[in-house]
C-alpha positions as CSV (number, residue, x, y, z in Angstrom):
1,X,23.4,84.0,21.2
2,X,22.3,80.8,20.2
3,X,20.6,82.2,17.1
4,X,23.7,83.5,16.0
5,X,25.2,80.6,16.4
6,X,23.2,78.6,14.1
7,X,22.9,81.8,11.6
8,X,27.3,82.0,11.8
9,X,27.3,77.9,11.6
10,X,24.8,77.9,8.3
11,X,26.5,81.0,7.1
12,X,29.9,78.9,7.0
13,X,28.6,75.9,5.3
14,X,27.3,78.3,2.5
15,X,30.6,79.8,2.4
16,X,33.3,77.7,2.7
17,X,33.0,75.8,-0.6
18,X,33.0,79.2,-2.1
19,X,36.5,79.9,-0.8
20,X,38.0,76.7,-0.8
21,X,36.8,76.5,-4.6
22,X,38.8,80.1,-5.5
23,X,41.3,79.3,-3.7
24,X,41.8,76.2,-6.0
25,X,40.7,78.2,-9.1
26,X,42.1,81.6,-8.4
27,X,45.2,81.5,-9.8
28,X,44.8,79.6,-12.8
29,X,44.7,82.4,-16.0
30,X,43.9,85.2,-13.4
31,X,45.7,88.3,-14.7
32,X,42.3,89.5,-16.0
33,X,38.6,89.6,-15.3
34,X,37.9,86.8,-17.8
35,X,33.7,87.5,-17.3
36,X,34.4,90.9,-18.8
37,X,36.1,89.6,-21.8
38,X,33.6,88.0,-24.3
39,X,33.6,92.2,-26.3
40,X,35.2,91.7,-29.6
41,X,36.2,95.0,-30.8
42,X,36.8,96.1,-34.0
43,X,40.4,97.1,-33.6
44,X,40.7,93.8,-32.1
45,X,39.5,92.5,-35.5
46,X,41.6,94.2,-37.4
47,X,44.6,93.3,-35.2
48,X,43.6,89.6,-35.3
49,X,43.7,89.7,-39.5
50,X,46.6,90.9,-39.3
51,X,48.2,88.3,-37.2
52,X,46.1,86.3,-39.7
53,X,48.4,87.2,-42.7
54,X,51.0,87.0,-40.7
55,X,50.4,83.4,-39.9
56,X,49.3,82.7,-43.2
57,X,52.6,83.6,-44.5
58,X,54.8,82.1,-41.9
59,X,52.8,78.6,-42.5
60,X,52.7,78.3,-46.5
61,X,49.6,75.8,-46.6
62,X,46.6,75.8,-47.3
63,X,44.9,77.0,-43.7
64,X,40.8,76.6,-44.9
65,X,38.7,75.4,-42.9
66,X,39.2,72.1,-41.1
67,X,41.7,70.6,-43.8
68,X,44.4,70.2,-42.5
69,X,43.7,69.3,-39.1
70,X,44.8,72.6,-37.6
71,X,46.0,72.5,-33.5
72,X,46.2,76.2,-32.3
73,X,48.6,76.7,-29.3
74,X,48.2,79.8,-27.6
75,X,51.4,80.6,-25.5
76,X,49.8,82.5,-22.6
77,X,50.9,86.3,-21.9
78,X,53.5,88.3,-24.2
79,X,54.7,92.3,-24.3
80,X,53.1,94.0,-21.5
81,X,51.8,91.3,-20.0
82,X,54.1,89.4,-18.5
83,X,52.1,87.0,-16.4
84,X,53.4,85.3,-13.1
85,X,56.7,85.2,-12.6
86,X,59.3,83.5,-9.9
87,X,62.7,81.9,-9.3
88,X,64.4,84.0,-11.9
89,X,61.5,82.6,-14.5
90,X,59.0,84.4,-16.0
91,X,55.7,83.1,-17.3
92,X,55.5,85.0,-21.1
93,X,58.8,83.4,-21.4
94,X,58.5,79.9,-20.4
95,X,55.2,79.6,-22.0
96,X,56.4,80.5,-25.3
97,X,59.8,77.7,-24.7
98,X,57.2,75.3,-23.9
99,X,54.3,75.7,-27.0
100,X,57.6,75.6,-29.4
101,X,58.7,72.3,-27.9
102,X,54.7,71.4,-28.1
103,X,54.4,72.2,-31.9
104,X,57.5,70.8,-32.6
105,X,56.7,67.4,-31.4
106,X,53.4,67.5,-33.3
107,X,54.9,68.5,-36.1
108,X,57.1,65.2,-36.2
109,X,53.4,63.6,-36.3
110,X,52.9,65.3,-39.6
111,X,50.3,67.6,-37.6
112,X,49.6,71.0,-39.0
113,X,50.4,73.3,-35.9
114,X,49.7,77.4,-35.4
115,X,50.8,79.5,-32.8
116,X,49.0,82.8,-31.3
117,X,52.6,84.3,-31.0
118,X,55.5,82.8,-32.6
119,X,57.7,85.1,-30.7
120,X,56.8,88.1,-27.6
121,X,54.8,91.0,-28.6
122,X,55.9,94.9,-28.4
123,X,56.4,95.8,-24.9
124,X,53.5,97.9,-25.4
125,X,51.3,95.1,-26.5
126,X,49.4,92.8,-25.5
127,X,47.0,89.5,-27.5
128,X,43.5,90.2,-25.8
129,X,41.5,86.7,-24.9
130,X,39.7,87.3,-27.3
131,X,42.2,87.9,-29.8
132,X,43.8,84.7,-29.1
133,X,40.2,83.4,-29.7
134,X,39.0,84.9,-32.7
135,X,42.3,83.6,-34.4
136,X,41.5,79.9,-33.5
137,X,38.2,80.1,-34.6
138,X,39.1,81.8,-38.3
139,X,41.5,78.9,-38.9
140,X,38.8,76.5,-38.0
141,X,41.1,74.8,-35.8
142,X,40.1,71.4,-34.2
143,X,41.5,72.0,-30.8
144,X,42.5,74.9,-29.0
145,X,45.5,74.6,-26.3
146,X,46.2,77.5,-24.4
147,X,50.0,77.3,-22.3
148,X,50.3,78.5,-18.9
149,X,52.4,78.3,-15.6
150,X,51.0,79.6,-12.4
151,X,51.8,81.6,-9.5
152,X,50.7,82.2,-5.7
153,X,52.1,78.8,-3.6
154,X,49.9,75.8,-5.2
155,X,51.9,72.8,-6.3
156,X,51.5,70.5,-9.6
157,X,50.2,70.5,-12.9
158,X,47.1,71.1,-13.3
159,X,44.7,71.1,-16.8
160,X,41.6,73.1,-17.4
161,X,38.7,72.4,-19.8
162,X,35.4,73.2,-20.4
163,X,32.3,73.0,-18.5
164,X,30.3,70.9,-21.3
165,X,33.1,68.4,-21.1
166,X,33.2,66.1,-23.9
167,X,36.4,66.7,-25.9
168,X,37.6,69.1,-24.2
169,X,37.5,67.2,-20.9
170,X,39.1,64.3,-22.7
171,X,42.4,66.4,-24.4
172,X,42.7,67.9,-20.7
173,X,43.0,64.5,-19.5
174,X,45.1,63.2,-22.1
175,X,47.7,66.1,-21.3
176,X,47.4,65.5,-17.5
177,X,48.1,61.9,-17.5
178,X,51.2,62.3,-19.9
179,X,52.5,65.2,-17.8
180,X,52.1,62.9,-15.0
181,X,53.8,60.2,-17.0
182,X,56.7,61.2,-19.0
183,X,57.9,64.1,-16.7
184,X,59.3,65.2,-13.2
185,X,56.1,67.0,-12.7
186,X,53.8,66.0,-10.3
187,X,50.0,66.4,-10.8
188,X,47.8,69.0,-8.2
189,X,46.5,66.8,-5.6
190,X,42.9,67.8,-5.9
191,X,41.3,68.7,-9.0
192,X,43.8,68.5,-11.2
193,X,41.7,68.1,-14.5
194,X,38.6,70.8,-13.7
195,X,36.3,73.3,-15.4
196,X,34.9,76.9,-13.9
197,X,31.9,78.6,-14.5
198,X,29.3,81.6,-13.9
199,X,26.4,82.6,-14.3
200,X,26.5,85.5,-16.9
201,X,24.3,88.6,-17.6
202,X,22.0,87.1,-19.1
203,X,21.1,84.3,-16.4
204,X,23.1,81.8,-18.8
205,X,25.8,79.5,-16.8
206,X,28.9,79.7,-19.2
207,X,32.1,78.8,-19.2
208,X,34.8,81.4,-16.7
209,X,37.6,81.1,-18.8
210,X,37.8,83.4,-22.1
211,X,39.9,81.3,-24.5
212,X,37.4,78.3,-23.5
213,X,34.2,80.4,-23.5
214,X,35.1,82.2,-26.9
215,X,36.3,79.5,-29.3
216,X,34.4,77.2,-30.9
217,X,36.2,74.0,-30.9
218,X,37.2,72.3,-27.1
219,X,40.0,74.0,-25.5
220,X,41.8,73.3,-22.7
221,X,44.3,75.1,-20.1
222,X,47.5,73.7,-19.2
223,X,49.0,75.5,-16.2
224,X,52.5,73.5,-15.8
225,X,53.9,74.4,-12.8
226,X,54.1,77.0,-10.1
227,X,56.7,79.5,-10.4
228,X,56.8,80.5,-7.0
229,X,57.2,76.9,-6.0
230,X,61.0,76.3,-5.9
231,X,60.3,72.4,-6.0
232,X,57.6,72.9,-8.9
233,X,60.0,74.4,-11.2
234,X,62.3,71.7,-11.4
235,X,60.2,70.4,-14.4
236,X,60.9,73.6,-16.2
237,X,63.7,75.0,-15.2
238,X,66.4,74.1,-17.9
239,X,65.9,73.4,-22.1
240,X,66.0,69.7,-21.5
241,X,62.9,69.8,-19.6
242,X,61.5,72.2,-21.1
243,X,61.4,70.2,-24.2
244,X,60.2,66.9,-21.8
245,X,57.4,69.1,-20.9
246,X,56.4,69.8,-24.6
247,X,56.5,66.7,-25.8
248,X,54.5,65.5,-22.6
249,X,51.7,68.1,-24.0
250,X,52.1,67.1,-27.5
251,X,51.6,63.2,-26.7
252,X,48.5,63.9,-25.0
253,X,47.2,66.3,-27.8
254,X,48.5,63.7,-30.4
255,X,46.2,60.6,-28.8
256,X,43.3,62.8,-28.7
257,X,43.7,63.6,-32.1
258,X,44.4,60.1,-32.8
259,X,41.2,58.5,-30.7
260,X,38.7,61.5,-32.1
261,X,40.2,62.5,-36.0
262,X,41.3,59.0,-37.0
263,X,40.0,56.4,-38.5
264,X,40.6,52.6,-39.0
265,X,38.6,50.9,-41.6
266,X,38.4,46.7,-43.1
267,X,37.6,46.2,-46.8
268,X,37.9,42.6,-48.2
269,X,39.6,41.5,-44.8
270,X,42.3,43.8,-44.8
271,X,42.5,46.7,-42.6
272,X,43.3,50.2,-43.7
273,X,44.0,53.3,-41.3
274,X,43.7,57.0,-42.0
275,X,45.1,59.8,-40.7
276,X,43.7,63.2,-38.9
277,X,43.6,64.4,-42.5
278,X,42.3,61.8,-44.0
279,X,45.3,60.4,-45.7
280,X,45.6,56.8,-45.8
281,X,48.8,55.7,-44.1
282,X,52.0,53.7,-45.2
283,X,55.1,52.8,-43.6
284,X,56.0,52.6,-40.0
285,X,52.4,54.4,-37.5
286,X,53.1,55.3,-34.1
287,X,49.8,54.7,-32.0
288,X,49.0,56.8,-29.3
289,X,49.3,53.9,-26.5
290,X,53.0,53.5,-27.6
291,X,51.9,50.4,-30.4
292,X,53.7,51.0,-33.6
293,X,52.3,49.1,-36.9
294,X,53.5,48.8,-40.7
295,X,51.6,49.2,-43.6
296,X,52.6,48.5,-47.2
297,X,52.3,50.9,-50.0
298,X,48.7,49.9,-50.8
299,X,48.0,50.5,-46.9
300,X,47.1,47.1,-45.8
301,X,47.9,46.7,-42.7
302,X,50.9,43.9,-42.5
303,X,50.8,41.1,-39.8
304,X,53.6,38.3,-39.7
305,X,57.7,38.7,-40.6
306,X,58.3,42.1,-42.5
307,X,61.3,43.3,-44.1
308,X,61.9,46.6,-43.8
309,X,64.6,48.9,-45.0
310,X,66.8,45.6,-45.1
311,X,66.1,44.7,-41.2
312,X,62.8,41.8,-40.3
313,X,60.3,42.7,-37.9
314,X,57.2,40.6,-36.6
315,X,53.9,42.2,-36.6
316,X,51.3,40.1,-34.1
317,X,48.0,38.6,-35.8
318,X,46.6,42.3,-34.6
319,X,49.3,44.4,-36.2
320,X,50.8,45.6,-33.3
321,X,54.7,45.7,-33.6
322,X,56.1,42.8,-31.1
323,X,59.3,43.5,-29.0
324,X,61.4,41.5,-26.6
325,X,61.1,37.2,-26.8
326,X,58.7,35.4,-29.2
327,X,58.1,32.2,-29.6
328,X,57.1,31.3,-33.4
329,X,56.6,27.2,-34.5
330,X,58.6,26.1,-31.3
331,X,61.1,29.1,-31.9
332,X,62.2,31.2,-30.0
333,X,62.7,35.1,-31.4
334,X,64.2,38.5,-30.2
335,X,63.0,41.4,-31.4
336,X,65.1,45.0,-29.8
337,X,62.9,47.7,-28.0
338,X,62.7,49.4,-32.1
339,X,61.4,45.9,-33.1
340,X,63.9,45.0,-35.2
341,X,64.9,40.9,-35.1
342,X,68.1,40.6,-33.0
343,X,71.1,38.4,-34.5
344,X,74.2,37.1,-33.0
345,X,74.9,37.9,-29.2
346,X,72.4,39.8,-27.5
347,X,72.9,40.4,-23.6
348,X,68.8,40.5,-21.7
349,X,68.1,40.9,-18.2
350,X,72.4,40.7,-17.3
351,X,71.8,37.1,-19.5
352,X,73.7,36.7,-22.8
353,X,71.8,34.7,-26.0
354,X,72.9,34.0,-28.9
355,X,70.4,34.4,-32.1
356,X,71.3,32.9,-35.6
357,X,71.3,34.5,-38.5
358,X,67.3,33.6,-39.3
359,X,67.0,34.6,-36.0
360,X,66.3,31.7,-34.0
361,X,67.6,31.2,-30.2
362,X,70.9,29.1,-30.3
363,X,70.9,26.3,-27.9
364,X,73.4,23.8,-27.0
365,X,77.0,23.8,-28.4
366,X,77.7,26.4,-31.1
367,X,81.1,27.2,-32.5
368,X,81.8,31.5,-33.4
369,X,85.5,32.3,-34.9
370,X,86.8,29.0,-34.0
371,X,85.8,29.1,-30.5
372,X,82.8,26.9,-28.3
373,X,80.3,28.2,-26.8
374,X,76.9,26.6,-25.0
375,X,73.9,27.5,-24.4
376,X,71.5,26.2,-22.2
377,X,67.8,24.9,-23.3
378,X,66.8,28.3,-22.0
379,X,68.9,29.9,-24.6
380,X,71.3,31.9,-21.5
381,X,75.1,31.6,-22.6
382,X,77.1,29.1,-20.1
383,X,79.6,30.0,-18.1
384,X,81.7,28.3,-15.0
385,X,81.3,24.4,-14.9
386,X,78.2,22.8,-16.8
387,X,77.6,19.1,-17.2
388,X,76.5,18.2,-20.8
389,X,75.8,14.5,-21.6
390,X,77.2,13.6,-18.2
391,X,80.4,14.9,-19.4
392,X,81.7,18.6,-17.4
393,X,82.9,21.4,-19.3
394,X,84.0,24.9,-18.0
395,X,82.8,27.9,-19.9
396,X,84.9,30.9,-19.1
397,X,83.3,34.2,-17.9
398,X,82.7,35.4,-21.7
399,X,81.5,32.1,-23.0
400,X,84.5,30.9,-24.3
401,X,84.9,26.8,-24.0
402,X,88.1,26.1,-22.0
403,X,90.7,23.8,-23.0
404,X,94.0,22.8,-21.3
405,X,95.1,23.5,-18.0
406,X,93.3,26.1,-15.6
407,X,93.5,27.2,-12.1
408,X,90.6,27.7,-10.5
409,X,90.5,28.7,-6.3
410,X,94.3,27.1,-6.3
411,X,93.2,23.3,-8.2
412,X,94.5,22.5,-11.3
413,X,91.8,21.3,-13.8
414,X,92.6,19.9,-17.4
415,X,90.5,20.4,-20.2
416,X,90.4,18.1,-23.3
417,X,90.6,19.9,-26.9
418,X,87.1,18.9,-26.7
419,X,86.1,20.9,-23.7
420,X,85.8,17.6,-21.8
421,X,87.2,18.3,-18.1
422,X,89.6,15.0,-17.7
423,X,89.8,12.4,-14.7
424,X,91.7,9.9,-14.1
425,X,95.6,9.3,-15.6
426,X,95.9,12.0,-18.4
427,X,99.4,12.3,-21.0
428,X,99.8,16.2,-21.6
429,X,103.0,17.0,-23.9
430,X,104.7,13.6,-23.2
431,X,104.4,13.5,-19.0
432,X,101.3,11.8,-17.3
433,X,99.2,13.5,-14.9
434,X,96.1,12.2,-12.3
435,X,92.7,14.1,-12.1
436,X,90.4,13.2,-9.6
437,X,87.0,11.8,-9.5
438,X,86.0,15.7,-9.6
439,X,88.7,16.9,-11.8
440,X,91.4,18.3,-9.3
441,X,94.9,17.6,-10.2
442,X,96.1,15.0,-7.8
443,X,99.6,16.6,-6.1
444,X,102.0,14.1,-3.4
445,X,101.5,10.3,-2.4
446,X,98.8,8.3,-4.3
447,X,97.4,5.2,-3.9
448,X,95.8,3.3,-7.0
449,X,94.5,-0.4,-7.3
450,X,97.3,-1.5,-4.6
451,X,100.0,0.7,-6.0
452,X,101.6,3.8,-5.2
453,X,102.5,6.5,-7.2
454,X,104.0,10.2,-6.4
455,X,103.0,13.1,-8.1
456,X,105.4,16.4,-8.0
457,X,103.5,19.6,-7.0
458,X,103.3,21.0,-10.4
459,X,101.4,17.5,-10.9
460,X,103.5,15.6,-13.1
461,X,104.5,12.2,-12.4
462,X,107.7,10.9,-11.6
463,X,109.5,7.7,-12.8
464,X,112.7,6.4,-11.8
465,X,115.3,7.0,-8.7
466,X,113.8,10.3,-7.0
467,X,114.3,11.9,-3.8
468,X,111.3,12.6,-1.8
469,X,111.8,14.4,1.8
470,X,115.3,12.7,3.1
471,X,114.8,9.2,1.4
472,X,114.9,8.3,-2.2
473,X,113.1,5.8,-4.0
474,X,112.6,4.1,-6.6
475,X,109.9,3.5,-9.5
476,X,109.3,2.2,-12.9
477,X,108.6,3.4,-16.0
478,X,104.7,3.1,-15.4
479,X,105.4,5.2,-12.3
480,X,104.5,2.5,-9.5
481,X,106.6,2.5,-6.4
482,X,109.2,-0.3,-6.3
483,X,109.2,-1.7,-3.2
């Protein structure tokens, strides 16, 4: 008994990474016995030339070998081969919605972009894997991505790439960490970027996965989501995010292209870049981390203030694009989240600036449309009561100096024309009024310097024979109580 023991205990070891590992694995791609599928047939040649013309005629350029930079997307299933399916989606489908919103994206990158099916197949026909291969490798593309969703109660996104890694490792990575970040999708907790293999019949460990075994540039699997996973298809399950899923994809194919096909280069202290085709750039350049730069029409690389289309942007001492506050010479700048200089008011972090027409951060007192404004040395617009020059002003809640009388939590204040908040004995439209020592409007009895004065509750104050309560008195014209 205790033999067995040890044989069942070893036994388990030896086994358990084998399951755990399919169980990971199994459903990724599984519809077929991909070690079986490496025979390239001769109908399947002639079926794959005629997709061939077929592409050649729907994409009028010139397809030769590695110019352009070709991306192949290979929407997963079609036709009789349906794929996984769940929660009223089904996989042919939604991997065909997705690689459009892919190639479209790319295609706003000025990447040339081919699809294994532009459309599904007959519902007699299927696209073999190594159909799907065979047509990659005649275009000579430079990366292969084939588009999948998943079924059988897994969770996440999850990308799979070759076992040699290199490139391919690197695009599935790229496309997992922009699914992770620029969708709802979540990524599979384990493993999420991996690679499966086997040994062959010839003794040769090779890759399990046809499309990646069978072409000849890196490829990559992108399994999206579970369909059978009502929370997993929440990334896919309308057109808005299906497209938010494509252009996740097409950002991580796009900085792989862009860290492996591109090229910067210096000549006489100016720097030059050149795109996946070898074209040197102009104008406005998106980077993959989300930099933009701006090169002229000889493709120097600009640095400093540029005009553009009629609007100024700053370009930092290493090209990148700058956004949000600069500070240039003891200036301060503001540049919007598109880079372009800001002028007049802008409103930052619930804070309202005002920028002049050069662009430069107003401070202190500036006058818009006959109207007063401050701003502090920190640039943020006044508002309520601010002392300037040991003098108080009161800025109302859009900015606006105040001037003349305002109520403010029941008190009276008075305002100069000049914004100045007034204390002491002030003559508004012919009748004095008193503002105390912290600008209140002074209402009833008051006693100034040994004299008395009376003050009516709309402030004014009163001269002559008046009535207060049940007595009257008298006073003169400077408003002092005769006694």
């Amino acid at each position: 008994m205790r033999r067995f023991l040890k044989k069942f205990a070893l036994l388990s070891l030896l086994l358990l990474p084998m399951i755990v590992g399919s169980y990971n694995q199994s459903f990724a791609y599984s519809d077929h016995d991909e070690e079986t599928y490496d025979e390239y047939t001769n109908e399947m040649k002639m079926k794959v030339q005629e997709r061939l013309k077929e592409i050649r005629s729907l994409y009028p350029i010139n397809l030769s070998r590695s110019k352009p930079l070709t991306i192949v997307l290979d929407p997963g299933h079609g036709g009789i081969d349906s794929g996984a399916s769940g929660n009223e989606l089904v996989e042919k489908e939604v991997n065909l919605d997705i690689a459009k919103a892919v190639k479209s994206k790319l295609e706003s990158y000025g990447v040339n972009v081919v699809m294994t099916r532009d459309a599904d197949l007959a519902s007699n026909d299927k696209l073999e894997l190594a159909e799907r291969a065979a047509i990659a490798n005649e275009l000579g593309a430079a990366l292969f991505v084939s588009l999948h969703n998943d079924s059988g109660g897994g969770d996440g996104a999850h990308v799979i790439h070759s076992i040699k890694g290199g490139l391919s490792k690197t695009l599935a990575t790229n496309i997992a960490n922009s699914i992770r970040d620029n969708t709802v999708q979540n990524l599979k907790k384990y493993n999420p970027v991996w690679s499966r293999s086997y040994v062959n019949n010839k003794g040769e460990t090779v890759d399990y996965y046809g499309v990646i075994r069978m072409t000849n540039m890196p490829a990559v699997i992108v399994e999206h989501a579970y369909l059978d996973n009502a929370k997993d298809v929440q990334a896919i399950n309308t057109p808005a995010k299906i497209e938010s899923m494509g252009n996740a994809v097409a950002e991580g194919i796009y900085k792989t292209i862009q860290e492996n096909f591109c090229r910067w280069e210096e000549k006489d202290g100016d720097k030059y870049y050149y795109d996946h085709n070898g074209v040197m750039q102009t104008g406005w350049l998106k980077y993959f981390d989300g930099s933009w730069y701006y090169f002229n029409e000889d493709g120097i690389m600009q640095t400093g203030w540029e005009k553009v289309d009629g609007k100024w942007y700053y370009l930092k001492s290493d090209g990148v694009m700058a956004t949000g506050w600069i500070k240039l010479d003891g200036k301060w700048y503001h540049l919007k989240s598109n880079g372009e200089m800001s002028v007049g008011w802008i409103k930052v972090d619930g804070k309202w600036y005002y920028l002049k027409s050069n662009g430069e951060m107003a401070t202190g007192w500036i006058k818009l449309n006959e109207k007063w404004y401050y701003l502090r040395s920190s640039g943020i617009m006044a508002v309520g009561w601010e002392k300037v020059d040991e003098k108080w002003y009161y800025l109302k809640s859009d900015g606006e100096m105040a001037t003349g009388w305002i109520k403010l939590n029941e008190k009276w204040y008075y305002l100069r024309s000049s914004g100045v908040m007034a204390v002491g004995w002030e003559k508004v439209d012919g009748k004095w009024y008193y503002l105390k020592s912290d600008g209140v409007m002074a209402k009833g009895w008051l006693d100034l310097n040994g004299k008395r004065y009376y003050l009516k509750d709309n402030g004014e104050m009163v001269t002559g024979k008046v009535k207060i309560g049940n007595k009257t008195y008298n006073f003169d014209s400077s408003g002092a109580l005769i006694k």
